[in-house]
N, CA, C and O of each residue as an XYZ file, in Angstrom:
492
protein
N     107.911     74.377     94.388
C     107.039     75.000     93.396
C     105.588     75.026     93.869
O     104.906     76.027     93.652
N     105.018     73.815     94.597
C     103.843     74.300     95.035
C     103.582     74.980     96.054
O     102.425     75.242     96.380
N     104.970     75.496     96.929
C     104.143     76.813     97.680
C     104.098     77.865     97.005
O     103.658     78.777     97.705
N     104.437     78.316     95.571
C     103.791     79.641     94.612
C     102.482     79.218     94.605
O     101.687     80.124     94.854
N     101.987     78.106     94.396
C     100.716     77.719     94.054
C      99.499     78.046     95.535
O      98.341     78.421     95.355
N     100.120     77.792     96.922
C      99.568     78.215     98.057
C      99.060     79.431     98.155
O      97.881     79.778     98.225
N     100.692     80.473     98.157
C     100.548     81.556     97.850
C      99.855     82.361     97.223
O      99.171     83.309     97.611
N     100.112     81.831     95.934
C      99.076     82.907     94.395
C      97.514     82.365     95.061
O      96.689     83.253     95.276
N      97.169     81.070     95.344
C      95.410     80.791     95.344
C      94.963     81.508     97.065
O      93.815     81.748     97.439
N      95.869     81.661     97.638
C      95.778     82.569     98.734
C      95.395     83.725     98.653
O      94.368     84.054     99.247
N      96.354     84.935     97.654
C      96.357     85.932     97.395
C      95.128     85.764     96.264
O      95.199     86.908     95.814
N      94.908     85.637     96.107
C      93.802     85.761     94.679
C      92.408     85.483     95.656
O      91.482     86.289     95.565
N      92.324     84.617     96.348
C      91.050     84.734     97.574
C      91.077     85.903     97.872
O      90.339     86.761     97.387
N      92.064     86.110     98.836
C      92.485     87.522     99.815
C      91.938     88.841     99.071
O      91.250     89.724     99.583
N      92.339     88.780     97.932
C      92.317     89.907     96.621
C      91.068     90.070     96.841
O      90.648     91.098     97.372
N      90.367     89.184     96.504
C      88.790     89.070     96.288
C      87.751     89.781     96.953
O      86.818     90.535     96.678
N      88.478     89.042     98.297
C      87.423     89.157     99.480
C      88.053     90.704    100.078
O      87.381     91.323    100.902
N      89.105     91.142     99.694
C      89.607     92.701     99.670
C      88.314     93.626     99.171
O      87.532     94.342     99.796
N      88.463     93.234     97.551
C      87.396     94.080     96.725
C      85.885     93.981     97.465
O      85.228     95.018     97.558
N      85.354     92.735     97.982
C      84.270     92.824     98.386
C      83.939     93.454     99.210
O      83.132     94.359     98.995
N      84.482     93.189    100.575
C      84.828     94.263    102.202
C      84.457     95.797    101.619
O      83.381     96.377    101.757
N      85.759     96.327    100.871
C      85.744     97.532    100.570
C      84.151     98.118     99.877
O      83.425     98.950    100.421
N      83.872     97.391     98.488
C      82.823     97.478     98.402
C      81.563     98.148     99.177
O      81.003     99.243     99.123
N      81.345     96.624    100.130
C      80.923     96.700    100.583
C      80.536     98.078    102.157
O      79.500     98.592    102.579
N      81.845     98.166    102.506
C      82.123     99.567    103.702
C      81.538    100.455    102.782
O      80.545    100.878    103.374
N      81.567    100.756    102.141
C      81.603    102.033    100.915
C      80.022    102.109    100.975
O      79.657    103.238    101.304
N      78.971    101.216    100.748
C      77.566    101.285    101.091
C      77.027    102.156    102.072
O      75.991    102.811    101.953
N      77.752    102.126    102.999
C      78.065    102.237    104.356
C      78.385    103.417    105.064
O      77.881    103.953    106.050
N      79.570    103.766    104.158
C      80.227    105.138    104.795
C      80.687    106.029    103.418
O      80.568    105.580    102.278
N      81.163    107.194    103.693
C      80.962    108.300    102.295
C      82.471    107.966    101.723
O      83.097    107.281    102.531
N      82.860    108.132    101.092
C      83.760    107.887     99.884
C      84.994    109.207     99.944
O      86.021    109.042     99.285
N      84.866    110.131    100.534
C      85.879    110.945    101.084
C      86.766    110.709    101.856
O      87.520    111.611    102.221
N      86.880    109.591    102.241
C      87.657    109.077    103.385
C      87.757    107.819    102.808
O      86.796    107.276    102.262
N      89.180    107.178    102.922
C      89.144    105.633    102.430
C      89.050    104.879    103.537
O      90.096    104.592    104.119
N      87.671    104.367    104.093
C      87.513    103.631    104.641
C      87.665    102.398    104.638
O      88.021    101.728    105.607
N      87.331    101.880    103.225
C      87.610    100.678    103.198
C      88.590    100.131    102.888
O      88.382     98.918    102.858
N      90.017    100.496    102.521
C      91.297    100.547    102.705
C      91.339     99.923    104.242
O      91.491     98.738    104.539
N      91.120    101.316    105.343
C      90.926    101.174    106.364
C      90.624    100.199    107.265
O      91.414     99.917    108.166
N      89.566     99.647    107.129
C      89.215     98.827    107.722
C      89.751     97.377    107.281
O      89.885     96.418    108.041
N      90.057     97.407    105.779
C      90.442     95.269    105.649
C      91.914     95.683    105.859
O      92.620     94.679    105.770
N      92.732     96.952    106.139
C      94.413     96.527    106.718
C      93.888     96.100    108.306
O      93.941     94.982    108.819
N      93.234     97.700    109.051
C      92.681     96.760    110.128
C      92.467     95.473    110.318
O      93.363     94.884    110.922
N      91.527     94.844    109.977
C      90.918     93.473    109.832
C      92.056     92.804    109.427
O      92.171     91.915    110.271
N      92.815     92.716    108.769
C      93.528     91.451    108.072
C      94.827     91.636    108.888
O      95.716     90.816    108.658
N      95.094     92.717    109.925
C      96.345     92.695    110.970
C      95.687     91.953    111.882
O      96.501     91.408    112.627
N      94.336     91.638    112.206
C      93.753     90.804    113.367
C      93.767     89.623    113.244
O      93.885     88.824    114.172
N      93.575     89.197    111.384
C      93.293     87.790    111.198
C      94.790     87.455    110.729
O      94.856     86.308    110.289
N      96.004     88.142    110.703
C      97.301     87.709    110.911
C      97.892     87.833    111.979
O      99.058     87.452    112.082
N      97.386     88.255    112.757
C      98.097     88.195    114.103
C      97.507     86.987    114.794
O      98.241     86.137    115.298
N      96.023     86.892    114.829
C      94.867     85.637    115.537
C      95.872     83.947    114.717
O      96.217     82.901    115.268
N      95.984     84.289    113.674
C      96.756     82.728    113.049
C      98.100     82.895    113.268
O      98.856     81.925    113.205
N      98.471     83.931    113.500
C     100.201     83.893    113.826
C     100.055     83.229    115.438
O     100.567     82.138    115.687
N      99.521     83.785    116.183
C      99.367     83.935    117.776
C      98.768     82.949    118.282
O      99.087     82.453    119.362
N      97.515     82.419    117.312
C      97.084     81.563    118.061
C      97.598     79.613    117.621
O      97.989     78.652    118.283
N      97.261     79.904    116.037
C      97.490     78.527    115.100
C      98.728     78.388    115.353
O      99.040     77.802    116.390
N      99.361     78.702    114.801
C     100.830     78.660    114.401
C     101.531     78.546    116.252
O     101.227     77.669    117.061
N     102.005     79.120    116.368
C     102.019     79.197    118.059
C     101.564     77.231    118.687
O     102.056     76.468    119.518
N     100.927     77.190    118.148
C     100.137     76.289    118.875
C     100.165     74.702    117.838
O      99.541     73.697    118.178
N     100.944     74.782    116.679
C     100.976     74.559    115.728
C     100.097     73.517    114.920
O     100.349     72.406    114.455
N      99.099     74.221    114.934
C      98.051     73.986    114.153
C      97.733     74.019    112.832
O      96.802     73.517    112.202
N      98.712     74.731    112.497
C      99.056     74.726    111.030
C     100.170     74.018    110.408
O     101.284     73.957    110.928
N      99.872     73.497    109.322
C     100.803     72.949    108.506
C     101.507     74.065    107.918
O     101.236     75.264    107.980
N     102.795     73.259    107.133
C     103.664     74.479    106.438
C     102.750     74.596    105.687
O     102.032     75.364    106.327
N     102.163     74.361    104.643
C     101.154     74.617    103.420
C      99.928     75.765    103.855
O      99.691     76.864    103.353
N      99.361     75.162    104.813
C      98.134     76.013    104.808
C      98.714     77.365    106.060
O      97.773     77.978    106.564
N      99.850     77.713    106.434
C     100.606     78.721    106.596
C     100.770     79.477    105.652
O     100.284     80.603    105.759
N     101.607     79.067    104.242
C     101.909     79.907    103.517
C     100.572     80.474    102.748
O     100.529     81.592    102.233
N      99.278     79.350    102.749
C      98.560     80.084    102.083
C      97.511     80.948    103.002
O      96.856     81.839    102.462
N      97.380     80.699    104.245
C      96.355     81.941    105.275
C      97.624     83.559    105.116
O      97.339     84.729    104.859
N      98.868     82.973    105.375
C      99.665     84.596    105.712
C     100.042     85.380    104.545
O      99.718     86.482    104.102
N     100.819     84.468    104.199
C     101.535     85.171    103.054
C     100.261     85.418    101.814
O      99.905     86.399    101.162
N      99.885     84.207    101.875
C      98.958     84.297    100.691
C      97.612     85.289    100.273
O      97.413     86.182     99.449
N      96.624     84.431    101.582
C      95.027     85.259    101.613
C      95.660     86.622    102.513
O      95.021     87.638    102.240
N      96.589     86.820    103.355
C      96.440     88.057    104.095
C      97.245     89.365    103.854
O      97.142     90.488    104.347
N      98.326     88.677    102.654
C      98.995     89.468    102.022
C      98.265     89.628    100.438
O      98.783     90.266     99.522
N      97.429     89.163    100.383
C      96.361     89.675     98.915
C      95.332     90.152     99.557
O      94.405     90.717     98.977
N      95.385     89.984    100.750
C      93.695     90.518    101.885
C      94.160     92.196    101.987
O      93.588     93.171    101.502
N      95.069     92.148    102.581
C      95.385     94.108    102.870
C      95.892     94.196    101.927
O      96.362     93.352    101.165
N      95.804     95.907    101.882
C      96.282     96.898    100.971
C      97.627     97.858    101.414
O      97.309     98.930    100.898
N      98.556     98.018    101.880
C      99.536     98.875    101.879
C      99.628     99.522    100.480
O      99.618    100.750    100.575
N      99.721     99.043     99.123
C     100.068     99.566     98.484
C      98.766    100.876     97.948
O      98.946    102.010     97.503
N      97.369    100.044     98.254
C      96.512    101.048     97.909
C      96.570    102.110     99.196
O      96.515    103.336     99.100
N      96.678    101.451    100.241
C      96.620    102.758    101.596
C      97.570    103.751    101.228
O      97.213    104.857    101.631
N      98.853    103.765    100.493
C      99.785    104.648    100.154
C      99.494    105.510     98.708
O      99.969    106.590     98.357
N      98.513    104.598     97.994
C      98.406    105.929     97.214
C      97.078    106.712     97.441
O      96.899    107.887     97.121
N      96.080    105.807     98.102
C      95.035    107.065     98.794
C      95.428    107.902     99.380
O      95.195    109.021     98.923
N      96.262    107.798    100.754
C      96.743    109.308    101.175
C      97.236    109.961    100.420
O      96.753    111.084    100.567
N      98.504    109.962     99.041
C      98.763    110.922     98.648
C      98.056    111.300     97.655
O      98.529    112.154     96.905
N      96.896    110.817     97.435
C      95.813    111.411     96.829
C      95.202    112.159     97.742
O      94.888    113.258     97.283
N      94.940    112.014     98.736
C      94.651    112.950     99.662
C      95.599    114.451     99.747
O      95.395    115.645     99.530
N      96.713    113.604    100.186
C      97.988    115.339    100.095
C      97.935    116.098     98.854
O      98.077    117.321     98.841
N      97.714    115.329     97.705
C      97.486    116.221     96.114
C      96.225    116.875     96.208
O      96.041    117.929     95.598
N      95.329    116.352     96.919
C      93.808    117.033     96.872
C      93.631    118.014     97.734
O      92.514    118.529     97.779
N      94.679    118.492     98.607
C      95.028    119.296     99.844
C      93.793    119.020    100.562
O      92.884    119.785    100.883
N      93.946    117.749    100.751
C      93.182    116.993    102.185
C      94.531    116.638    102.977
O      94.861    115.453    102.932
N      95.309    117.474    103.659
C      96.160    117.264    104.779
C      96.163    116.608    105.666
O      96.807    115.626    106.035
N      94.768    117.659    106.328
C      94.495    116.673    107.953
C      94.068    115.436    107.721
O      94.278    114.570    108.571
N      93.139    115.022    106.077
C      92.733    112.951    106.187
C      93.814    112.765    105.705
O      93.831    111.534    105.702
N      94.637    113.038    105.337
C      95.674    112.287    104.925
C      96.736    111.885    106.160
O      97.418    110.870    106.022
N      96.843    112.591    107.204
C      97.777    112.470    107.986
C      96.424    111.755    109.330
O      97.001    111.198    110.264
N      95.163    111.748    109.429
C      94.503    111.119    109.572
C      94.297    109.372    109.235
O      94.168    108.458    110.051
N      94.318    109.325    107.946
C      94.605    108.318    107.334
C      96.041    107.132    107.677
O      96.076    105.903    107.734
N      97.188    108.280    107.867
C      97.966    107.583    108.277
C      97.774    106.962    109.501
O      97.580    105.747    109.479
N      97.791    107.706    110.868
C      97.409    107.489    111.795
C      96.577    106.576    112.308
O      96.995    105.742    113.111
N      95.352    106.613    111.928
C      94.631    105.254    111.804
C      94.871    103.659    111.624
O      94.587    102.567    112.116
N      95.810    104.476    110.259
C      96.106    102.875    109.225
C      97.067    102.053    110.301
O      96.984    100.829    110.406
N      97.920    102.791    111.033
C      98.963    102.125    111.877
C      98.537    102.121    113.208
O      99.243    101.418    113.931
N      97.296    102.871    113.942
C      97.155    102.724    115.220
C      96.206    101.291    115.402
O      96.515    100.230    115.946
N      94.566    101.814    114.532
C      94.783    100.078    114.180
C      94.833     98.906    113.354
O      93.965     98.033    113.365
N      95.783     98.901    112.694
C      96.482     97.593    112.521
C      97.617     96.996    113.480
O      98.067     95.854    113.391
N      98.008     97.978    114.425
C      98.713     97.510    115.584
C      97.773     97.151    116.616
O      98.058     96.179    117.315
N      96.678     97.788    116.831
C      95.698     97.268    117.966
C      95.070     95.691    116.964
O      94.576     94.769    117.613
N      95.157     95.601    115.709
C      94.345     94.657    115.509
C      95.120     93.368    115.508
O      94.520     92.293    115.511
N      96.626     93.447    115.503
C      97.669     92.110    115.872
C      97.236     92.570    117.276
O      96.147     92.044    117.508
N      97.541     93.151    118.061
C      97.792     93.407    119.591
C      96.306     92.720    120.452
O      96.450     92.085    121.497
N      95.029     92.946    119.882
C      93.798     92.196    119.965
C      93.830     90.323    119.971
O      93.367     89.428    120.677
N      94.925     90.472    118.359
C      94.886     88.999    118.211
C      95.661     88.592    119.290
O      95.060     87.963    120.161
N      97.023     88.826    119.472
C      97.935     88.533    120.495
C      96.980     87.925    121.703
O      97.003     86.763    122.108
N      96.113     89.028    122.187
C      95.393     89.107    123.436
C      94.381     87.736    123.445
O      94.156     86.962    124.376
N      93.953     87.734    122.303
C      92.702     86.880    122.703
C      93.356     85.123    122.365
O      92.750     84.069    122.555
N      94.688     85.306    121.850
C      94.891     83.976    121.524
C      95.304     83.152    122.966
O      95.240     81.951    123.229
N      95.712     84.203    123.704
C      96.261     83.745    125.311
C      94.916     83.331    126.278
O      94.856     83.163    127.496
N      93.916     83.240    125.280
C      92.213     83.039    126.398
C      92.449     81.290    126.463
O      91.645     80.580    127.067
């Protein structure tokens, strides 16, 4: 029962510091484009791949503070579910090319951003 408790105070950080990031990008860059979607799946495939690759690997982590960096803060940290309905808000808005833009991105990097972590955990 207390790894729900890891989990949920994980995800409820993660959540948080989601809304803020985004927020914050949004200052930043124009609002036609979901950037900040963008960037914390980016970001939070780096900081799950960097604790998968490097901590864990190396086992630096306990079971506890595992369930609450991955599952918890990094699965309340990204958005899949919002990245999926911005693009098809995009395809309804006949924004095609950001939408298929959007996709593209969302998966080229969040794979470069585990593939980064991978890399730098082997330094």
């Amino acid at each position: 029962m207390l790894n729900y408790f890891y989990v949920g105070l994980g995800a409820a950080l993660g959540g948080g510091l989601r809304y803020w990031v985004s927020n914050v990008v949004y200052k930043f860059l124009p609002t036609f484009f979901p950037y900040g979607t963008l960037i914390v799946n980016a970001l939070g495939s780096f900081i799950l791949g960097f604790l998968i690759f490097y901590f864990d690997q190396r086992e630096l982590l306990s079971q506890n503070l595992k369930l609450f960096l991955t599952i918890g803060f990094c699965g309340g940290f990204t958005t899949f579910s919002t990245f999926s309905f911005e693009t098809i808000k995009l395809f309804q808005d006949s924004e095609i090319y950001l939408g298929m833009l959007n996709i593209l991105l969302s998966i080229i990097l969040s794979f470069l951003g585990i593939y980064l972590a991978y890399i730098l955990s082997k330094l």
